[in-house]
VEXPA-847937 format. One record per residue (C-alpha): residue number from 0; residue in three letters; x, z, y. Coordinates in Angstrom, 3 decimals. Example, Ala and Ser with C-alpha at 12.3 -4.5 7.8 and 13.67 -1.06 7.14 Angstrom:
<recs>
(rec 0; 'ALA'; (12.300; 7.800; -4.500))
(rec 1; 'SER'; (13.670; 7.140; -1.060))
</recs>
This chain:
<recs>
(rec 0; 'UNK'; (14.099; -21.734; -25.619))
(rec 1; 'UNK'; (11.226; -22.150; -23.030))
(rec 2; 'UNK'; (10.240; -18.670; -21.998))
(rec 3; 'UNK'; (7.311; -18.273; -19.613))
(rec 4; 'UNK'; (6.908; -20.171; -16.727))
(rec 5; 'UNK'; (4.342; -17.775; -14.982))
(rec 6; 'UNK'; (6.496; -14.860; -15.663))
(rec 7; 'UNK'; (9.368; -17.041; -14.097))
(rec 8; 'UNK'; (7.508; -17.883; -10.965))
(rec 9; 'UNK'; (7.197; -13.957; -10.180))
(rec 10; 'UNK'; (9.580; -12.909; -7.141))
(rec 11; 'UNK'; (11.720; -10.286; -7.236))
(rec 12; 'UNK'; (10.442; -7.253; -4.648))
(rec 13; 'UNK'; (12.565; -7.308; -2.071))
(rec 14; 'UNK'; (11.409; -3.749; -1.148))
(rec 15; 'UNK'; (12.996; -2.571; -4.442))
(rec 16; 'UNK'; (16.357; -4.283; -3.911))
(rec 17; 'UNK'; (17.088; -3.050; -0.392))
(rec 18; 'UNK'; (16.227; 0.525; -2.021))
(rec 19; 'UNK'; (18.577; -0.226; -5.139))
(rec 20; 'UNK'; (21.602; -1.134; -3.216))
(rec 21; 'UNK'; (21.201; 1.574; -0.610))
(rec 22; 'UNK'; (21.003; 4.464; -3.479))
(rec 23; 'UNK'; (23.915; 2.417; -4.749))
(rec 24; 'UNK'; (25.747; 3.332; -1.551))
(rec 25; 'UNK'; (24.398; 6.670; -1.253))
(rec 26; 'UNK'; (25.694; 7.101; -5.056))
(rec 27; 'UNK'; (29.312; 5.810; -4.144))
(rec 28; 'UNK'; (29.485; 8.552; -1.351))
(rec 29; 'UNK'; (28.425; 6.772; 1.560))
(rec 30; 'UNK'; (25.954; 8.248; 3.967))
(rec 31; 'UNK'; (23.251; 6.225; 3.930))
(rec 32; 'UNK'; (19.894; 6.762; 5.786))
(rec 33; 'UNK'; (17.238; 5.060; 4.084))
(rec 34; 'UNK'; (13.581; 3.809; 5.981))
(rec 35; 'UNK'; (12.693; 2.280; 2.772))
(rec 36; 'UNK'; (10.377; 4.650; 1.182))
(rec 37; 'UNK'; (7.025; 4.574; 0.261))
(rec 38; 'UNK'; (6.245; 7.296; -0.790))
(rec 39; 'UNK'; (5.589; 10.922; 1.098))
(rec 40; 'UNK'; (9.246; 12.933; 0.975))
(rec 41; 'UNK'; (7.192; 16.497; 0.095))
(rec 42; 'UNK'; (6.561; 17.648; -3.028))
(rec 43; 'UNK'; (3.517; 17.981; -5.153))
(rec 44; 'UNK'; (1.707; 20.923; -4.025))
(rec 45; 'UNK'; (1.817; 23.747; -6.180))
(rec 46; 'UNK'; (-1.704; 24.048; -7.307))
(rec 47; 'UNK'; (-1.589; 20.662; -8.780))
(rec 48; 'UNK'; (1.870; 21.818; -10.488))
(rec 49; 'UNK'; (0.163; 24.284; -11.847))
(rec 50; 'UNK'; (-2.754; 22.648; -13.086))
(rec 51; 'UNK'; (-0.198; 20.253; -14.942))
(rec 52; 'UNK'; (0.862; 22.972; -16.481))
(rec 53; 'UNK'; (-2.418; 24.817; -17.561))
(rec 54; 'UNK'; (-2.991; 21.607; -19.375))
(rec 55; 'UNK'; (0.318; 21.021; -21.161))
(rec 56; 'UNK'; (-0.081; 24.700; -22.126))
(rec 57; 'UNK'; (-4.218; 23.965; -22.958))
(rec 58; 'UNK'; (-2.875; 20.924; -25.897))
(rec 59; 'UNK'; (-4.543; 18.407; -23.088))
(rec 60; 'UNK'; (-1.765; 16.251; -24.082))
(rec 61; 'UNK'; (-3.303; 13.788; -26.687))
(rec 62; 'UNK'; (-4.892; 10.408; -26.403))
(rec 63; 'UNK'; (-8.190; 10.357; -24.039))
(rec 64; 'UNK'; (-10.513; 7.895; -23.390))
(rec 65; 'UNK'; (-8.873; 4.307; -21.890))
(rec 66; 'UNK'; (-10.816; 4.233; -18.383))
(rec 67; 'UNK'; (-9.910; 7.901; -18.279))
(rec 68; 'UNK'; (-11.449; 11.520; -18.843))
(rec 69; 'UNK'; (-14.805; 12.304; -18.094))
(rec 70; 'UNK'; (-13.652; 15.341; -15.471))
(rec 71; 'UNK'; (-11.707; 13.096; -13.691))
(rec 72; 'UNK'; (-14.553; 10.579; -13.073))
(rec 73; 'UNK'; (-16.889; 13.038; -11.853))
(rec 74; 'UNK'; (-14.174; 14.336; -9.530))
(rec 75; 'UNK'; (-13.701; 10.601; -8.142))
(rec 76; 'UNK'; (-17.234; 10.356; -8.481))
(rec 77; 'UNK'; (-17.734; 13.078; -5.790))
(rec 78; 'UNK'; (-14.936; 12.461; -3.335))
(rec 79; 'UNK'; (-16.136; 8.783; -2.698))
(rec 80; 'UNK'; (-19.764; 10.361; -1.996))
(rec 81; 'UNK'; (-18.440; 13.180; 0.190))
(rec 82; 'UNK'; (-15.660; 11.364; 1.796))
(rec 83; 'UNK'; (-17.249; 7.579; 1.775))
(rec 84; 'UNK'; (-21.048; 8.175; 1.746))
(rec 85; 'UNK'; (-20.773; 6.140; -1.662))
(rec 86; 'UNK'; (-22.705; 6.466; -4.253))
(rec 87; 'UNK'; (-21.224; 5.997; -7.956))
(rec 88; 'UNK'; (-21.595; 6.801; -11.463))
(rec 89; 'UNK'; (-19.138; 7.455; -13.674))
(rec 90; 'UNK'; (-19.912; 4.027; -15.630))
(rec 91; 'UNK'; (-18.568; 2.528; -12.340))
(rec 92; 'UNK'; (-14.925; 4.408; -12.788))
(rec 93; 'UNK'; (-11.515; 3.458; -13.970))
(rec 94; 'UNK'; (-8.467; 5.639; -14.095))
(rec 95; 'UNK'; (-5.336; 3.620; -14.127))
(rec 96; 'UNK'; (-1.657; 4.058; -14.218))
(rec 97; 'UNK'; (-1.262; 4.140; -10.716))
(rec 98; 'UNK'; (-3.247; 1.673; -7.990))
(rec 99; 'UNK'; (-1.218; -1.160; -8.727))
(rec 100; 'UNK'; (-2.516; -1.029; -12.407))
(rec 101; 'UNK'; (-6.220; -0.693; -10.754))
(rec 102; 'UNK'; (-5.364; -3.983; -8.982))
(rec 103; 'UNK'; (-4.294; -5.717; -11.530))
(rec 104; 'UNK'; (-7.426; -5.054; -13.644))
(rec 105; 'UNK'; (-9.239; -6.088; -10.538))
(rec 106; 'UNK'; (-8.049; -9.582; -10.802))
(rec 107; 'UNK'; (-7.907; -10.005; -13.914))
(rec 108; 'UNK'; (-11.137; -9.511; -14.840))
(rec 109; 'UNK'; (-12.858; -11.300; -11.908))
(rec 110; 'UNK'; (-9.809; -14.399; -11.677))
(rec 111; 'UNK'; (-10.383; -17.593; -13.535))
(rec 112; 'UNK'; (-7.205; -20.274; -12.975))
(rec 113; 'UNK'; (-7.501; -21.737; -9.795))
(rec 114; 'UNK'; (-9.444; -18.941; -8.414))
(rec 115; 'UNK'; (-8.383; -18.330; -4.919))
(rec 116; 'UNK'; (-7.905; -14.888; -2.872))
(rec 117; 'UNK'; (-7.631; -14.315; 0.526))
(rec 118; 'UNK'; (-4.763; -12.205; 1.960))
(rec 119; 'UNK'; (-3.959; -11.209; 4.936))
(rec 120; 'UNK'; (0.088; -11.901; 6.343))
(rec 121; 'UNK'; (1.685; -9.263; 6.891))
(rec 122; 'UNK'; (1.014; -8.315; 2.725))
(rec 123; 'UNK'; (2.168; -5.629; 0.768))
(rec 124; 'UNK'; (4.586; -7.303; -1.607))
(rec 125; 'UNK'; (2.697; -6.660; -4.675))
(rec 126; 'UNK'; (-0.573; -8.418; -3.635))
(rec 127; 'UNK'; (0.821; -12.065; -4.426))
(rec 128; 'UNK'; (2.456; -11.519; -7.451))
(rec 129; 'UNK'; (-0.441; -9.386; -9.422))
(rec 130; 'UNK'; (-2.907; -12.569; -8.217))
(rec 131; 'UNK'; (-0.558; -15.146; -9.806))
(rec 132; 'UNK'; (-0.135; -13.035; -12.902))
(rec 133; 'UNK'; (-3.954; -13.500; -13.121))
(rec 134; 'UNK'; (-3.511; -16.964; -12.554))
(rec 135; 'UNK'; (-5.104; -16.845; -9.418))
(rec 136; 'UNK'; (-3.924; -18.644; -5.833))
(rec 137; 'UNK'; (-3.013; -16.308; -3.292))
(rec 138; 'UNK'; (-4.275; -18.066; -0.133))
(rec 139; 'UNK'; (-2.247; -16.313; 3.510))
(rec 140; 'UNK'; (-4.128; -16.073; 6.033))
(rec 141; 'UNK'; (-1.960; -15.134; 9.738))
(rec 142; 'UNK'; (-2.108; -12.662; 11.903))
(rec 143; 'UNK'; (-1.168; -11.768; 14.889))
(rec 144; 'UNK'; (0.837; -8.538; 16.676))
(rec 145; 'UNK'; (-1.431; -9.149; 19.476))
(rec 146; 'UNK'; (-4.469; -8.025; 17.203))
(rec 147; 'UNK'; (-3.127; -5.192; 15.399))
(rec 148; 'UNK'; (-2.303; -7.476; 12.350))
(rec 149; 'UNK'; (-6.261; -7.671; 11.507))
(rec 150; 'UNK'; (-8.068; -10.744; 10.282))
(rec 151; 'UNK'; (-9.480; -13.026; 12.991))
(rec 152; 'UNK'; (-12.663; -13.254; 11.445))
(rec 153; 'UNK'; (-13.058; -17.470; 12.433))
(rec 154; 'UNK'; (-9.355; -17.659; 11.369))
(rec 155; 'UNK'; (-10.785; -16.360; 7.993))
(rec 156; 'UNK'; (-13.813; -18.143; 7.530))
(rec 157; 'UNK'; (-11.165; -21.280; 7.903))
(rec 158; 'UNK'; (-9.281; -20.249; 4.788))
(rec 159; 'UNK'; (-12.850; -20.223; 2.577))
(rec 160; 'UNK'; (-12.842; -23.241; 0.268))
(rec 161; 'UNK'; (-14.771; -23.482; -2.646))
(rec 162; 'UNK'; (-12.404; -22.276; -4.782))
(rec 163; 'UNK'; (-12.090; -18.852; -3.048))
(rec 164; 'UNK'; (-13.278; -16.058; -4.785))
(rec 165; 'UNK'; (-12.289; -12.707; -2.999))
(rec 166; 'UNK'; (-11.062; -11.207; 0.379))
(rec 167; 'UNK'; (-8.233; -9.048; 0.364))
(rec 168; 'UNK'; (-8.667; -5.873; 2.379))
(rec 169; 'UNK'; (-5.969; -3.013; 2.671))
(rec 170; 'UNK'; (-6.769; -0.568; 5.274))
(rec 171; 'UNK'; (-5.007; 1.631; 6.540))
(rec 172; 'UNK'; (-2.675; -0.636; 5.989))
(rec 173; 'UNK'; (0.657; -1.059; 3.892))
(rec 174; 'UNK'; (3.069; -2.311; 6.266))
(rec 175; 'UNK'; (1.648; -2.154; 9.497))
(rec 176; 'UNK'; (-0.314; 0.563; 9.432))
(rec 177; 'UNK'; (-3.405; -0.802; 10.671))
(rec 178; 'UNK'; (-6.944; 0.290; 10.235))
(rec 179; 'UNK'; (-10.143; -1.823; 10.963))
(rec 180; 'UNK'; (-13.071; -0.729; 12.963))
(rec 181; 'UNK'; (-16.738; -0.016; 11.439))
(rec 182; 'UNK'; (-17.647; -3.571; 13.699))
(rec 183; 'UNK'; (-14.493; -5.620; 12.163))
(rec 184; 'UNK'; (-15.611; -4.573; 8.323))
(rec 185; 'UNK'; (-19.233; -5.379; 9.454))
(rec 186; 'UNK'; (-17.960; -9.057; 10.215))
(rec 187; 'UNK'; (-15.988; -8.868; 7.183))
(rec 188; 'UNK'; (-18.799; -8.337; 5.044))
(rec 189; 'UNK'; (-21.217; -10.508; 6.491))
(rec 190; 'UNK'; (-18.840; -13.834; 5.944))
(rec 191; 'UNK'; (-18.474; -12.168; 2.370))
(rec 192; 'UNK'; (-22.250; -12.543; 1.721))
(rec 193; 'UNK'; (-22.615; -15.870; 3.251))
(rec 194; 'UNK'; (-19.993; -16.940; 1.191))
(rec 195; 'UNK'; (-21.080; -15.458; -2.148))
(rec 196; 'UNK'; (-17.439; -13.937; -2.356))
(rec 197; 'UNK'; (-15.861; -10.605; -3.422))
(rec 198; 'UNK'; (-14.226; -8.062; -1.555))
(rec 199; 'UNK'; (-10.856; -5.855; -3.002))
(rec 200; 'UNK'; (-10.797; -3.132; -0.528))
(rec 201; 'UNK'; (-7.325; -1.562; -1.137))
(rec 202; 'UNK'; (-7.680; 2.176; 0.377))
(rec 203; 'UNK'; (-4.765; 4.435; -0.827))
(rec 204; 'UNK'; (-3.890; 5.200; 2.259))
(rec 205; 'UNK'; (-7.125; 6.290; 3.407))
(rec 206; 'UNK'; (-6.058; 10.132; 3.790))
(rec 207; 'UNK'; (-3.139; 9.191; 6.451))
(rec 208; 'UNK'; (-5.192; 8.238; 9.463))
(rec 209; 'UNK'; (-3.748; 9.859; 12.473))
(rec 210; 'UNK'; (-5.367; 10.923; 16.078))
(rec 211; 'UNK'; (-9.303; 9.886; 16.440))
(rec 212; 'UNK'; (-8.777; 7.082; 13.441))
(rec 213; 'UNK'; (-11.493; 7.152; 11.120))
(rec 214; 'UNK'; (-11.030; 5.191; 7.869))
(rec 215; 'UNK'; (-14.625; 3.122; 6.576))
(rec 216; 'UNK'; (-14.893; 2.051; 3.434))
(rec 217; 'UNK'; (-16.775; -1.564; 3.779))
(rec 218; 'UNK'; (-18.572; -0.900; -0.032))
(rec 219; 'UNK'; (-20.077; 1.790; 2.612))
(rec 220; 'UNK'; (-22.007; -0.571; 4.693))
(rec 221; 'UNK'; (-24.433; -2.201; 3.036))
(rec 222; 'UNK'; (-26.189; -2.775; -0.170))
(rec 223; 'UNK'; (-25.155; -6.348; -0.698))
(rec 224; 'UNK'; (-21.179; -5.027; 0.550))
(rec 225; 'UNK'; (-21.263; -2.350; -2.115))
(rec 226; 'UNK'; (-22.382; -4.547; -5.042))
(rec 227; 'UNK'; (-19.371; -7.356; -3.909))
(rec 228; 'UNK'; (-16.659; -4.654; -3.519))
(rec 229; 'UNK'; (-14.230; -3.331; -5.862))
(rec 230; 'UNK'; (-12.750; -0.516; -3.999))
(rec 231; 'UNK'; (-9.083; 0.628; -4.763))
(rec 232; 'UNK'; (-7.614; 4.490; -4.435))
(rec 233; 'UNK'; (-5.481; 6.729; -6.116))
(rec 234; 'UNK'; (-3.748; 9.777; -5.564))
(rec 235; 'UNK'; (-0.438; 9.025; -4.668))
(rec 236; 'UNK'; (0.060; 8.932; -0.868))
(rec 237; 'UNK'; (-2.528; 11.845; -0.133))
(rec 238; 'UNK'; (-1.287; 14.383; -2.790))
(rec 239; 'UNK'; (2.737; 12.991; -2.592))
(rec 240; 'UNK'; (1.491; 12.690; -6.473))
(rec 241; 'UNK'; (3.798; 8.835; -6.500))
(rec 242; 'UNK'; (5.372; 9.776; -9.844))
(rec 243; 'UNK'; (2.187; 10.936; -11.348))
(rec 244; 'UNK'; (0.730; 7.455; -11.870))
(rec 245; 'UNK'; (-3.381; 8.102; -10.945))
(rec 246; 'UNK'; (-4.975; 5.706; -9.400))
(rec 247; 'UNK'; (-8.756; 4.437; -9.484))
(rec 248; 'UNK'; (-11.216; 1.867; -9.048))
(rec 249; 'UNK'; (-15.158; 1.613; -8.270))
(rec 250; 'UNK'; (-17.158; -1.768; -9.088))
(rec 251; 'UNK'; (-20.127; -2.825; -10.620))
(rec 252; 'UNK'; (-20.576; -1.726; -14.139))
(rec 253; 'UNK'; (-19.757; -5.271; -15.241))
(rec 254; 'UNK'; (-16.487; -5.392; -13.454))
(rec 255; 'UNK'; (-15.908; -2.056; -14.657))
(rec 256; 'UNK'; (-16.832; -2.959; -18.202))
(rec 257; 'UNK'; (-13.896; -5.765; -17.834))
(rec 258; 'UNK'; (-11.716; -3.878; -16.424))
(rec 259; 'UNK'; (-11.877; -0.986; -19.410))
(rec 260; 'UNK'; (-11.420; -3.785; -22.264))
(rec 261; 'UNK'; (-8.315; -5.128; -20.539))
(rec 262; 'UNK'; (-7.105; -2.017; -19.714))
(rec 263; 'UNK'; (-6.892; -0.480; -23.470))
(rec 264; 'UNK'; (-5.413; -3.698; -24.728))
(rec 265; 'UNK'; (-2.750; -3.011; -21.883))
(rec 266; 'UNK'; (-1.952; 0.358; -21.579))
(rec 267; 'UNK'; (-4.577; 2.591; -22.867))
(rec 268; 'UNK'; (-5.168; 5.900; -21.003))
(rec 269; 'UNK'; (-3.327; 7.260; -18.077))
(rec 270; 'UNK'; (-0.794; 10.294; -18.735))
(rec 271; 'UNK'; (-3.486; 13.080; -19.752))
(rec 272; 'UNK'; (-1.458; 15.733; -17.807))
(rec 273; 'UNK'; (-1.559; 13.308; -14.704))
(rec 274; 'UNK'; (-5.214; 13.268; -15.003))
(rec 275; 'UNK'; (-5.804; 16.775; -15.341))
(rec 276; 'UNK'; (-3.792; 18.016; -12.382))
(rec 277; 'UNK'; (-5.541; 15.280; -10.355))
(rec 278; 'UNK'; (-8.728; 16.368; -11.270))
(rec 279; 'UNK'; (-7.010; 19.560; -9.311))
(rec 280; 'UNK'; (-5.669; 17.416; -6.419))
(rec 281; 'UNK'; (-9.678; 15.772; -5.693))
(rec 282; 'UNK'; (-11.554; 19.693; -6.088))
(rec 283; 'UNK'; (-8.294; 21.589; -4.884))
(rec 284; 'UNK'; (-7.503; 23.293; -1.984))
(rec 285; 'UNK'; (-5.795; 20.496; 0.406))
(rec 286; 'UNK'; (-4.218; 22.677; 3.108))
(rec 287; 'UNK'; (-0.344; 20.963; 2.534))
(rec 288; 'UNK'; (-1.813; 17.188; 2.685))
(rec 289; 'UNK'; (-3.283; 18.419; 6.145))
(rec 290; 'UNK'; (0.160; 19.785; 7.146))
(rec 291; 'UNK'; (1.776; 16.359; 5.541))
(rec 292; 'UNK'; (-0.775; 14.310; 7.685))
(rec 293; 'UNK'; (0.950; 16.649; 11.308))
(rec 294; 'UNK'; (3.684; 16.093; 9.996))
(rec 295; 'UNK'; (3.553; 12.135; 9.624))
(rec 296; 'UNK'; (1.665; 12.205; 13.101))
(rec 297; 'UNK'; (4.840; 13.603; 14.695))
(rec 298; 'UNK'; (7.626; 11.237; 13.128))
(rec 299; 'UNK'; (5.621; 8.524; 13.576))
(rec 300; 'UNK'; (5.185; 9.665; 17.671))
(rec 301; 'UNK'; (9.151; 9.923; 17.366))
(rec 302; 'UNK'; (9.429; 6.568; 15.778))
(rec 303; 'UNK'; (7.140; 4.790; 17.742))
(rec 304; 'UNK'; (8.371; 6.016; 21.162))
(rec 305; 'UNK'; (12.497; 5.406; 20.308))
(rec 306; 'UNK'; (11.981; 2.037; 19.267))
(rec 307; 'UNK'; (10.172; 0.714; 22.403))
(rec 308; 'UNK'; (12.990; 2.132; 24.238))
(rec 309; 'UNK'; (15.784; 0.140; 22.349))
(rec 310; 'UNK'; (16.369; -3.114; 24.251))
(rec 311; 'UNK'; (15.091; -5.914; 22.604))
(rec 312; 'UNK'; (13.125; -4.491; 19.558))
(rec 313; 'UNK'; (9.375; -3.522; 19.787))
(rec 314; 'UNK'; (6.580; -1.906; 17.718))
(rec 315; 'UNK'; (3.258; -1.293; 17.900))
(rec 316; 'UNK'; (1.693; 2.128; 17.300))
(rec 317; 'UNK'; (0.473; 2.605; 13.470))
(rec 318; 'UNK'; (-2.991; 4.164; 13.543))
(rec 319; 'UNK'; (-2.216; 4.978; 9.626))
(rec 320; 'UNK'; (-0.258; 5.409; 6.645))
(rec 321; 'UNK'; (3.577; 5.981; 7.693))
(rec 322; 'UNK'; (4.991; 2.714; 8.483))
(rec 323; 'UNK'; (6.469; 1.078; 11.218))
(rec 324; 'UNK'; (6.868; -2.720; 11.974))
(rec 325; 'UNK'; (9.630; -3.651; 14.051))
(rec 326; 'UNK'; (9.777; -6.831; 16.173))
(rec 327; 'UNK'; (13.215; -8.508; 15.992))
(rec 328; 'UNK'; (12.804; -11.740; 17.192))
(rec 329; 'UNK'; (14.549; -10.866; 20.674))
(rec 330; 'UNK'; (18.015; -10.732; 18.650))
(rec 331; 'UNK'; (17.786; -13.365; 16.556))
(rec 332; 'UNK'; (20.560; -15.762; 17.674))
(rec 333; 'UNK'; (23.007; -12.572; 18.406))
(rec 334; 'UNK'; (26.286; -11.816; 15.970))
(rec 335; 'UNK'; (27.872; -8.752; 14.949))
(rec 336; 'UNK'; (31.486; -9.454; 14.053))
(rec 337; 'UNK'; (30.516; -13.203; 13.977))
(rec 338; 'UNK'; (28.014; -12.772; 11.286))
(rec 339; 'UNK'; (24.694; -14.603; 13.179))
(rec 340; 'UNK'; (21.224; -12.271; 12.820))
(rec 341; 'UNK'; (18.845; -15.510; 12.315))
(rec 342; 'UNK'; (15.928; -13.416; 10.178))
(rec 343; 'UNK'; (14.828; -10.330; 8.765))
(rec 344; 'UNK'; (17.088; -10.348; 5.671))
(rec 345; 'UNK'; (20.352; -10.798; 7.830))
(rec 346; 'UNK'; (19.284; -8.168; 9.973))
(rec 347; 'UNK'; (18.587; -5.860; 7.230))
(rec 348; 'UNK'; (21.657; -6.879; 5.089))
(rec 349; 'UNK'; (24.354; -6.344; 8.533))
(rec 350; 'UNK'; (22.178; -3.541; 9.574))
(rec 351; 'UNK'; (23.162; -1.403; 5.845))
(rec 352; 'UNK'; (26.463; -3.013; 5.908))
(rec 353; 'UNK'; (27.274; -1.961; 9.559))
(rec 354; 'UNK'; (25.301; 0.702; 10.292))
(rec 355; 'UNK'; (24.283; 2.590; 6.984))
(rec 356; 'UNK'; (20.852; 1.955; 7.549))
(rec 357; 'UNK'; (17.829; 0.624; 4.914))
(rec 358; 'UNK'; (15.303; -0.640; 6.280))
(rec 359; 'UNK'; (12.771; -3.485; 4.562))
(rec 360; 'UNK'; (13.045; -7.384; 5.804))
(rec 361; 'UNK'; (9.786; -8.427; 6.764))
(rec 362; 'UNK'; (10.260; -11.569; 4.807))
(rec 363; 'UNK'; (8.920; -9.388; 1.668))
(rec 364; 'UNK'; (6.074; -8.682; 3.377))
(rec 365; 'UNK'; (5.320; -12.546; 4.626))
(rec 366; 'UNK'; (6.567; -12.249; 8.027))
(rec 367; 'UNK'; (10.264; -13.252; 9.172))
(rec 368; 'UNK'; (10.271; -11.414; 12.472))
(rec 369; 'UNK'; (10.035; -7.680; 11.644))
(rec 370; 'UNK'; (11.166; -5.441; 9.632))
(rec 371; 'UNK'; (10.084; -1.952; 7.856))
(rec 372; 'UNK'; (10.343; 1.104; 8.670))
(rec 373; 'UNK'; (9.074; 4.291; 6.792))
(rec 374; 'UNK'; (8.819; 7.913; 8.440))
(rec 375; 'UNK'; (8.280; 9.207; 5.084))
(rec 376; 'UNK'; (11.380; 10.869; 5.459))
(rec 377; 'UNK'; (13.004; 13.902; 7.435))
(rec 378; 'UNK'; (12.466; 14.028; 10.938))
(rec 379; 'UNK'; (16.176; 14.762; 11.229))
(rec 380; 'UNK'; (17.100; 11.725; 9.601))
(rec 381; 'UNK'; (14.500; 9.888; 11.945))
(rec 382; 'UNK'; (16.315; 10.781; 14.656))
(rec 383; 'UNK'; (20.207; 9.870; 12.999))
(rec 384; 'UNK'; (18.607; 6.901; 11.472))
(rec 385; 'UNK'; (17.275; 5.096; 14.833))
(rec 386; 'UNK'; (20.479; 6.476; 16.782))
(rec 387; 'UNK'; (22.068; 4.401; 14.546))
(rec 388; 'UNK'; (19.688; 1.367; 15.284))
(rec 389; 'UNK'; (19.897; 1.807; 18.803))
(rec 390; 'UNK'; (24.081; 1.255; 18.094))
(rec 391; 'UNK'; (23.919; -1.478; 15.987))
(rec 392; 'UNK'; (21.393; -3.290; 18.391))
(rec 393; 'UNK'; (23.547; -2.608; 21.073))
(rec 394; 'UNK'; (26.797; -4.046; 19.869))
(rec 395; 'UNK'; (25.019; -7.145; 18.894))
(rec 396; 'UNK'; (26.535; -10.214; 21.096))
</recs>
């Protein structure tokens, strides 16, 4: 029996099998610290619990309308014009099961086959997969440590063919943390409109900006950007709502159209109690997601400095979200009880073996010479987890 060949051609994520065997481990006794994570480690703040509740309690736990409840629109409606200076109906709204669902729609109801889609290496894992599922071409476009792991903008126009159809933009960004400048999105959107081209602007992490960072929303800076743009959020990272499954999208009302057909065919509505406790999580009072945010700040201080003092590993400083790339090249060519680290996945694989440590090969994420590190854990385990680093890096021969 032929089964199908698209579904075949879908890679495994490799962030979900370093996390599997590592729980594995955990589950068997061994004390494991795991980097893997991505997802905030507090819990749901309490007036969103209870809002969950009030509505399971309310009978707010029937079918509602596929692209989600009206409440919950207006409530997206008004953080994007608060936090974004963007200007949306509720026509222009979809309420998915999570962000990855709101990407998916995205490309599948703007993809035709052969479309392609620009993204930029390093990727979060996802991104390829969801544009081959739409039988689109994921086209990678490099870049480089040197420039915080943004598009070069003449790097990108060299990757526009006729064929492309969107640019891929996730900032803050999942895994390196960056975040572009109001002049870098401005150059962005530009080569968009010269090009006649689309825009995804993935922003989930757009909460988790730390020091003077200021996240820009590129549908923010122009007419002609905001018509091109489908703009991607949720609630996940800035709530620690991961479980809840909320995310959204804003397009044009023919994109959104689209994207409520394919959706009820899919999956029909989101969880109704999800979307009533995040109507809570957009109005609500958000004093813990400011102490999560300090909180992030400091690990990622801790993180950031102890790495750039182990011997021949390196890292740049995330200016959001709460990862961590770390350059391993430097060791590559180096054995630990003759096993030779020659890549991310070796490194990973000896590093758990050896050392009890998860952490994510780069590979998943495009690039060979890094791997992943989340502080979206304890600060104590921060500190035990890159100990252990530091010992396994230093026994390498």
């Amino acid at each position: 029996m032929i089964l199908s060949k698209k579904a075949q051609q879908i890679q495994p994520s490799i962030t979900l099998a370093i996390t599997a065997k590592a729980k594995k481990m955990k589950a068997d006794g061994i004390d494991v610290i795991g980097f893997g994570a991505g997802e905030p480690d507090f819990n749901t703040p309490e007036n969103i619990q209870n809002a969950a509740i009030n509505a399971i309690r309310q009978g707010f736990t029937k079918y509602t309308p596929a692209s989600g409840i009206m409440e919950l629109k207006e409530a997206i409606v008004d953080k994007f014009n608060k936090d974004n200076n963007l200007n949306y109906k509720t026509t222009q709204i979809i309420v998915s099961s999570g962000a990855k669902q709101s990407l998916s729609n995205a490309f599948l109801s703007t993809l035709n086959p052969g479309d392609e889609v620009i993204v930029p290496v390093p990727y979060w894992v996802s991104y390829p997969e969801l544009i081959k599922l739409a039988d689109g071409v994921p086209v990678f476009v490099e870049t480089s440590e040197e420039s915080g792991f943004k598009y070069d903008i003449e790097a990108l126009r060299s990757a526009i063919t006729e064929k492309t159809k969107m640019i891929l933009l996730n900032s803050p960004n999942n895994p390196t943390g960056t975040v572009y400048t109001k002049e870098e999105l401005v150059a962005i959107a530009d080569l968009a409109k010269e090009k006649n081209i689309l825009i995804l602007s993935d922003e989930i992490y757009e909460k988790l900006l730390y020091g003077n960072t200021k996240h820009i929303s590129i549908a923010s800076l122009s007419e002609d950007a905001y018509n091109r743009t489908i703009v991607i959020n949720g609630v996940s990272k800035a709530y620690s709502m991961t479980g809840w499954r909320i995310g959204y999208s804003a397009s044009s009302e023919e994109i959104a159209k689209l994207m409520s057909n394919i959706q009820s065919h899919t999956t029909s509505n989101p969880n109704s109690i999800a979307q009533y406790a995040s109507v809570e999580a957009l109005k609500g009072d958000d004093a813990q997601m400011i102490t999560m945010v300090s909180e992030f700040k400091a690990r990622r201080d801790y993180m950031v400095n102890k790495i750039n003092s182990i011997e021949g590993v390196s890292c740049i400083n995330p200016e959001g979200a709460f990862y961590v790339m770390m350059n391993i090249s430097k060791i590559f060519g180096k054995k630990i009880d003759g096993v030779e680290i020659i890549d991310s996945m070796s490194f990973s694989e000896q590093l758990l073996d050896k050392a009890k440590v998860a952490v994510i090969p780069g590979i998943g994420f495009g690039v060979d010479n890094y791997v992943r590190f989340s502080y979206a854990t304890s600060m104590d385990n921060i500190q035990k987890g890159l100990d252990r680093v530091e010992k396994f890096i230093s026994e390498l021969k």
